[in-house]
N, C-alpha and C positions, 0 to 999 in steps of 0.2 A: 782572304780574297784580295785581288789585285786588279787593281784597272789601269789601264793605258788611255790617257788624254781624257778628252770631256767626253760625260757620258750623255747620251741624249734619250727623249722619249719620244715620239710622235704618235699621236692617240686619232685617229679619223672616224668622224661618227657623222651620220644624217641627220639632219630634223626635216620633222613635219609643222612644216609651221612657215609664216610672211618671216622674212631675211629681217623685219626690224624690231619683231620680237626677240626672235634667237639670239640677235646680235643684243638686245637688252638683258638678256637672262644670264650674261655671263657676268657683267661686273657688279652684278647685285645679289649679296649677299643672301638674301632671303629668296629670291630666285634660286639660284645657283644652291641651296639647299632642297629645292622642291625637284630639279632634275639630275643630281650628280649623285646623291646618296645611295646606296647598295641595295642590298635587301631587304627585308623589313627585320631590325633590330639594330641596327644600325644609325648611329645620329653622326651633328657633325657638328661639337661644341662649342668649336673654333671655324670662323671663315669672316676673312680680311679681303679684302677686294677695292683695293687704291689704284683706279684705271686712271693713273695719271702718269707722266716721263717721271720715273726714280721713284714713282709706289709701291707697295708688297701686295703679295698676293698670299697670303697661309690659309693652310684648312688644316683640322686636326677631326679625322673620322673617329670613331668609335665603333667596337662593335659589340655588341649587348648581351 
């Protein structure tokens, strides 16, 4: 397989929910395992979450 330039993703999804939860549930770790994980068998062993200029973000899902 061969790619030309940067690849991108853009993912758009809703919430149900006040703007300053949803906006808390993303750089925490233990959050962001309660809403992002798949279906039930599925964990996510790994999830780094440094909401800071030049932090990482990694997850590592698993499926079961």
């Amino acid at each position: 397989m061969q790619t030309g330039g940067d690849a991108r993703l853009v993912i758009t999804r809703r919430f149900a929910g006040p703007p300053e939860a949803v906006y808390r549930a993303h750089p925490e770790p233990e959050l962001i395992r309660q809403w992002m994980l798949g279906p039930e068998g599925w964990t996510m062993p790994v999830c780094i979450s440094e909401a800071t200029p030049g932090g990482s973000y990694q997850r590592l899902e698993k499926i079961v």
